[in-house]
C-alpha positions in Angstrom: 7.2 -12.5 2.1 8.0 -12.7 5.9 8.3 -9.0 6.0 4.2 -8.2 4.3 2.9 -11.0 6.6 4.5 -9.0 9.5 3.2 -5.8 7.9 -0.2 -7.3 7.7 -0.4 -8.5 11.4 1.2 -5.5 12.7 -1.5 -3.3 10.7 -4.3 -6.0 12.1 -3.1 -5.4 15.8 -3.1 -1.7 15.2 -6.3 -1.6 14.4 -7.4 -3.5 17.2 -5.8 -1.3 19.3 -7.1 2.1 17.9 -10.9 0.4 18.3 -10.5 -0.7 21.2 -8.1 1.5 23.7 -7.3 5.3 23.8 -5.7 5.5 20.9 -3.7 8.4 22.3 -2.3 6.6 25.5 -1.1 3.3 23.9 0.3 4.4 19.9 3.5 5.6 20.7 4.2 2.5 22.7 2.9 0.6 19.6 4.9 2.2 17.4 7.7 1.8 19.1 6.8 -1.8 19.8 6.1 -2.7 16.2 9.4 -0.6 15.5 12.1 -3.1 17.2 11.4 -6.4 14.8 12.1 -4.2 11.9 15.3 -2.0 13.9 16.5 -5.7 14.5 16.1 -6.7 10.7 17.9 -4.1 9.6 21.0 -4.5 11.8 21.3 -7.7 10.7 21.2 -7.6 7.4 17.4 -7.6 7.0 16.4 -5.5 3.5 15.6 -2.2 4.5 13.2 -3.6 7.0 14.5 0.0 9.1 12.7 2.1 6.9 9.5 0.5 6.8 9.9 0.6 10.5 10.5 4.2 10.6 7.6 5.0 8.1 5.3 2.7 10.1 6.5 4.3 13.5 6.2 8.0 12.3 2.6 7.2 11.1 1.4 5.8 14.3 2.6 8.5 15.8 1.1 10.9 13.8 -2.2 9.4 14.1 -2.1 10.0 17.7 -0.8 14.0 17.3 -4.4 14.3 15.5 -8.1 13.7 16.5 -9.6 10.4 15.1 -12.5 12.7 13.5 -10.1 14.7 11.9 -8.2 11.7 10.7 -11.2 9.9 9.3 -11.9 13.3 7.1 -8.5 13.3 5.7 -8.3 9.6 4.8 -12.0 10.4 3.3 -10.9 12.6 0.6 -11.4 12.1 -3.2 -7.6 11.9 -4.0 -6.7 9.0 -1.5 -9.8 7.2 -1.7 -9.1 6.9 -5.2 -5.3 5.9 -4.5 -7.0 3.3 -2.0 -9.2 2.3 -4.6 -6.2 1.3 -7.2 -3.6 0.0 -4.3 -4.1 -3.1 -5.6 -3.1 -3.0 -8.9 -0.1 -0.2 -8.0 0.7 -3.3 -5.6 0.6 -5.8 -8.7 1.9 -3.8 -11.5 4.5 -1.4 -10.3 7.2 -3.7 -10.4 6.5 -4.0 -14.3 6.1 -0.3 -15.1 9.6 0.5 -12.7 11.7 -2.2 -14.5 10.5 -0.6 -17.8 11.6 2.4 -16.9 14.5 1.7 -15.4 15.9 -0.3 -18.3 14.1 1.3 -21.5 13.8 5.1 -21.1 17.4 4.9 -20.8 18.2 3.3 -23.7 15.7 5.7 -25.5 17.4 9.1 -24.2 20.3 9.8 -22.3 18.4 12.6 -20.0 16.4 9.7 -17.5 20.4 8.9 -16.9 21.4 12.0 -15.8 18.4 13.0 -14.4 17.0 9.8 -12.0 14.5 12.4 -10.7 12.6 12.7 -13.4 12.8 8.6 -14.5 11.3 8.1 -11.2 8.6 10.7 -11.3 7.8 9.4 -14.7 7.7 6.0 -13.3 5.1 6.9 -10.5 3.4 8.8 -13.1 3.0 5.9 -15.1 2.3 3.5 -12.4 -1.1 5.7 -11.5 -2.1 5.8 -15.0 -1.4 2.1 -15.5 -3.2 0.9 -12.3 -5.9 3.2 -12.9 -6.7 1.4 -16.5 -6.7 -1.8 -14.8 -8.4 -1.4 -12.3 -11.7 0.3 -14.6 -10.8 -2.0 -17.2 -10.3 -5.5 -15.3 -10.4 -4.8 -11.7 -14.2 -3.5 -11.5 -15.7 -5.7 -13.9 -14.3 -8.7 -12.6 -15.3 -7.5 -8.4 -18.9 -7.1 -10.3 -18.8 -10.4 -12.0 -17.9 -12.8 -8.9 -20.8 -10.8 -6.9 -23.0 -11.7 -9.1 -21.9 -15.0 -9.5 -21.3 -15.8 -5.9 -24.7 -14.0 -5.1 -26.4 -16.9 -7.7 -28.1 -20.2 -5.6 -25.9 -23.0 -5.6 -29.1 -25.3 -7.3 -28.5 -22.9 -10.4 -24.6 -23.3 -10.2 -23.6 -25.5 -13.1 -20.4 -28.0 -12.2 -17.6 -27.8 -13.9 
């Protein structure tokens, strides 16, 4: 939990930073910055809090070997809007489709054992197609219900 509260304020501050400074002068100090908790986690026993450090690092500094205009059209594109758009439930559900992969294809055929590759791109596979059913199928209607019902006057609210 400690490390995606540090991922969180570290992903606040960067953003504070890109809006506010040249972006281009000050993210490879940031990334760097942001790096050493997670360098220091992994040393000492942290789990693999050095990888998320590297990934984070290595996309602040990309952000900076690009213009902002350019990055904004990239991150605008149909294919990871849409991955934006489900993150949640890929953050909520992937657990559930990995573990049922990893412990029932198995059982089911002896290829996913030889062949972890292709367990895991069936896993991601099935991780896009699950949180894409949730999130038209529970995630939408419920956003679209608590508008409506937090866009309601509290003298037509009835109490509990």
């Amino acid at each position: 939990m400690l490390r995606g509260v540090t991922e969180f304020a570290m992903g606040c501050v960067s953003y504070s930073i890109a809006t506010r400074y040249d972006y281009k002068s000050v993210a490879p100090i940031g990334a760097l910055t942001f790096a050493c908790p997670f360098m220091v986690a992994q040393f000492i026993g942290g789990e693999a809090a050095g990888i998320t450090a590297l990934c984070f690092a290595t996309a602040m500094l990309l952000i900076t070997a690009i213009e902002r205009d350019m990055f904004r059209r990239i991150c605008s594109t149909g294919p990871l809007v849409f991955i934006g758009n489900i993150s949640y439930s890929v953050y909520l559900l992937q657990w559930f489709v990995w573990i049922g992969w990893k412990h029932g294809a198995p059982i089911l055929t002896p290829y996913f054992s030889e062949h972890p590759y292709a367990l895991s791109a069936c896993a991601a596979a099935s991780i896009i197609i699950v949180s894409t059913a949730s999130f038209y199928v529970f995630e939408r209607p419920t956003r679209a219900l608590l508008r409506r019902a937090l866009a309601t006057p509290a003298k037509y609210v009835q109490p509990i």
